[in-house]
Each structure stands twice: as C-alpha cells, then as structure tokens.
N, C-alpha and C positions, 0 to 999 in steps of 0.2 A: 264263666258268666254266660248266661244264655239272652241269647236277643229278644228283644218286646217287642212283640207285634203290635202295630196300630191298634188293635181291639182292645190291649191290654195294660195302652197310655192314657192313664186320666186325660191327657192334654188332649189325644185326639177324640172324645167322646167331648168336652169342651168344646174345639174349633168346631164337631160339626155340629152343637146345637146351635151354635153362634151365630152357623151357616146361614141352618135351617128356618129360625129369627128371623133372621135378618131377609130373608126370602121371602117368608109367610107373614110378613108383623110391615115391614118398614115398607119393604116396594107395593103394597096394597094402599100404605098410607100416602105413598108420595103420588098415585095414581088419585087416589079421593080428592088429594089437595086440589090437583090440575083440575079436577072437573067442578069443584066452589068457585076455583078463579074463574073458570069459564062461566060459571052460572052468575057470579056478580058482577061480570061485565056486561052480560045482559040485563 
C-alpha cells in the first residue's frame, strides 16, 4: 500500500478551495457589510 500524498487527496484539493473561498468570497463581504453599516449611520 503506498501513501497519498496531499496532492493526490480529493479531500485536500477540497479543503483548500474551501480555504481559498472562503478568503476571497466571504471576508471581502463581511468587510463591505461594515462599511453600509457605517454609511447608514450617517
């Protein structure tokens, strides 16, 4: 039986798009959010 490397795990090409997402997608959006709150408070 020979070992899998990381490149060779579905799962880890998986976690790291999930990462990558979640990096590029969500914390740009929760950064937009902060700055409407701020604009509607004004």
């Amino acid at each position: 039986d020979r070992k899998m490397f990381p490149w060779e795990n579905p799962a880890y090409y998986l976690s790291a798009l999930t990462l990558y997402v979640s990096v590029r997608y969500f914390l740009p959006e929760k950064k937009k959010e902060k700055v409407q709150d701020g604009d509607k408070r004004e």
